[in-house]
N, C-alpha and C positions, 0 to 999 in steps of 0.2 A: 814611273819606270819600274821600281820598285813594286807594285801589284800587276805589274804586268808580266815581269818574270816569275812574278807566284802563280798567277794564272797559268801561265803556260806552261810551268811544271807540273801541276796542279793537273791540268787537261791531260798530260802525259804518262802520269801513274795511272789516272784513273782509267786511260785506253789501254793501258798494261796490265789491268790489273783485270778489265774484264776481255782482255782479247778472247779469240775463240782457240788456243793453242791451247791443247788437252794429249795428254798420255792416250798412244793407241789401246785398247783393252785387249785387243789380240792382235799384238804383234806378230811377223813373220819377219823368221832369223831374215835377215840383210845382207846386202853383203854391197861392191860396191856396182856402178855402171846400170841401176837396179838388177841386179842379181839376187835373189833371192833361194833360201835353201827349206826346203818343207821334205817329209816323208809321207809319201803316198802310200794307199792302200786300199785294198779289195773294199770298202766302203765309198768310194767316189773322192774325185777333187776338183772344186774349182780352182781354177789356176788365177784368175783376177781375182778371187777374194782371198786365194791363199788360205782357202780351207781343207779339209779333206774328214772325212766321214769315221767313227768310231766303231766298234764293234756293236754290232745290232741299230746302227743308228747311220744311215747313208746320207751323203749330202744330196739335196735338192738340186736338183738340176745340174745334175755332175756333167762334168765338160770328159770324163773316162775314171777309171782304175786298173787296178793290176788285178793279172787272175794270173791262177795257178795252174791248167792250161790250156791250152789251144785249140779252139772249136773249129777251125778250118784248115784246109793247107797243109802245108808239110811238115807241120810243128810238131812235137814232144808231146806225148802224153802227160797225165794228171801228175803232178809234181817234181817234173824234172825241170821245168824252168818255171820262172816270171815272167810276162808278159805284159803291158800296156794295151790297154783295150780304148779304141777313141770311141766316144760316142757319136764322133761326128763319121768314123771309118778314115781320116785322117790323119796319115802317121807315115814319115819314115824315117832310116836310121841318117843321118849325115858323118860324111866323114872326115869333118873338120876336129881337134879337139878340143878347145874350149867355147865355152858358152860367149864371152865376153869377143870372138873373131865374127858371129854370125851377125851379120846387118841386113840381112832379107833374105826370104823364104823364096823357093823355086818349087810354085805349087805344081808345077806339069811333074813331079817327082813320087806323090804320093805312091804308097806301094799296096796293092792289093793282097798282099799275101805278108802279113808280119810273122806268123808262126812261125818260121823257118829262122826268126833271130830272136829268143827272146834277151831279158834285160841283162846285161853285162856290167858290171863295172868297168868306166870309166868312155862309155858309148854316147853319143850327142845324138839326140831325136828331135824330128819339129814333127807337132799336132796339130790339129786345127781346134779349137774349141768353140765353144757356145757363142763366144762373145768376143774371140779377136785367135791370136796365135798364139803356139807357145814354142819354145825351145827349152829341153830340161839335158840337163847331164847326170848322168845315174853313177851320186856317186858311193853307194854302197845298196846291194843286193844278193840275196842270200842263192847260190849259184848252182850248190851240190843238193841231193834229196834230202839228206837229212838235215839241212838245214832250214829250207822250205818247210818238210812237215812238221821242224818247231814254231813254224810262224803260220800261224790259221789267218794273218789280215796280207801277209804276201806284201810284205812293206819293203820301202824301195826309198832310200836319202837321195834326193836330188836338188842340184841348184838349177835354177830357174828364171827365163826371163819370158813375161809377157807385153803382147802390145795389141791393139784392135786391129792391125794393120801387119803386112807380109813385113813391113820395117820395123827395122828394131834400133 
């Protein structure tokens, strides 16, 4: 009885000791309900990997970014606002306010024309991306000119939730 509880303690360290639970190397802040918080900017962001792009150095296969401004529509000239640019052309504002109330996307909504809002504090948006949806809450963004033209990446703190799917 006695080698038989050594055994099986024995079996138990050793599946403990080689499990596959490892420290993420690049975490993205957390938060709860997956929520998540990242700062985007004019270098691209994947919203499922929870990456986003450095100065000089874009992310592949970026699901959008922010620009500084408005190539179409009735938007704001070169640095009066932020903007979200999808690359899928995906995007409108919702006017629910927290990220953690949204439990599905009402895709008949997209808006053709975003120029006309860019990024506010404290605004809820759903995108479409590469590889499923998103819903972001922007919640710091630089609003007046000269704030903008201190920031050359046009970065934007937002919390975040993704899913491959209109549900969340």
């Amino acid at each position: 009885m006695k080698h038989t509880i050594i055994l099986f303690l024995s079996l138990v360290f050793i599946a403990a000791l080689f499990s596959s639970c490892k420290k993420d190397e690049n975490p993205v802040e957390g938060g709860t309900d997956g929520i998540k918080s990242i700062t985007i900017n004019h270098f691209g962001v994947d919203w499922s990997q929870g990456k986003v792009g450095t100065a000089g150095t874009h992310v592949d296969n970026a699901d959008g970014e922010t620009i500084g401004w408005c190539p179409n529509g009735m938007g704001g000239g070169y640095g009066t606002g932020i903007w979200y640019r999808a690359t899928s052309g995906k995007l409108y504002r919702i006017s629910a306010d927290e990220v953690t109330s949204i439990t599905t996307l009402d895709t008949t909504k997209w808006d053709n024309d975003v120029c006309d809002t860019p990024l506010k504090n404290g605004d809820l948006w759903a995108t479409q991306a590469n590889d499923g949806f998103v819903v972001f809450k922007v919640v710091q963004v630089a609003m007046d000119s000269a704030s903008i033209a201190n920031d050359p990446l046009w970065s934007a703190k937002v919390q975040y939730k993704f899913s491959t799917t209109t549900k969340f």
